[in-house]
N, C-alpha and C positions, 0 to 999 in steps of 0.2 A: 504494500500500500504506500502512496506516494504520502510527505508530508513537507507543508510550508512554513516558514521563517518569516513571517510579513514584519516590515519594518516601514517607517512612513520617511523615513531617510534614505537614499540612496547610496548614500558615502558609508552611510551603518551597516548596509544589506553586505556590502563590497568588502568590508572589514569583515564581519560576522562569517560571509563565505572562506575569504582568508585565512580566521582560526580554523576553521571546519576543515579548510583540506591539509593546513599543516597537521590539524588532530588526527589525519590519514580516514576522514569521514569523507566519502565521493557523495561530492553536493555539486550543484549546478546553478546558476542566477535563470528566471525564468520570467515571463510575465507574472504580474500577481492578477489572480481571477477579479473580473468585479463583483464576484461575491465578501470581496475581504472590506469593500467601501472605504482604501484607502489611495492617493494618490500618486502613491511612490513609480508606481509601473514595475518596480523588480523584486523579486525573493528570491530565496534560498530556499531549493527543492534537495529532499532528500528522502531513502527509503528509509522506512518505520520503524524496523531493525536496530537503526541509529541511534533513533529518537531518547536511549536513556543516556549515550554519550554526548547528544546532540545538546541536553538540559546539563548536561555540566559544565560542558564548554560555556554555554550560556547563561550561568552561574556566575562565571566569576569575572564578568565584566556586568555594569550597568550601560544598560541603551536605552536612552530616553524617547527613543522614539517606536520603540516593538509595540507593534499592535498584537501580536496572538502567535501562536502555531493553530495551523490549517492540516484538517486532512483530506483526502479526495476519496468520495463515494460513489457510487454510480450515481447518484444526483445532484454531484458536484463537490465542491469545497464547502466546511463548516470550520469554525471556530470552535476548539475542546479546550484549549485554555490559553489565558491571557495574561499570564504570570509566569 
């Protein structure tokens, strides 16, 4: 299952991806759905797999601009948590 990084900065997405692949986590920048209702236009897609090394990486920085982690269902992208 696919999951997304939404960030409403684009400089934060592009850092965020950065720790992600030096963490040796294969992540990708991708559009952000317009189900996420934010502006940025990019995130951080990664498989689901990830998603507990994914929450620590992104532990130990603050980014003030993270809107959520997204996952994709066959009826789209939702929001499962925002913290």
């Amino acid at each position: 299952m696919t999951m997304l990084a939404v960030f409403r900065s684009r400089a934060q997405t592009l850092e965020f991806v950065s720790r992600l692949r030096t963490a040796g986590v294969p992540v990708q920048t991708v559009s952000t759905p317009a189900e996420a209702g934010v502006g940025c236009g990019i995130s951080a897609k990664f498989e689901v797999q990830f998603y507990p090394r994914v929450r620590i990486i992104f532990g130990k920085k603050k980014y003030s601009s993270f809107s959520g982690f997204m996952k994709n269902t066959s009826g789209g992208f939702f929001y499962f948590s925002r913290s």
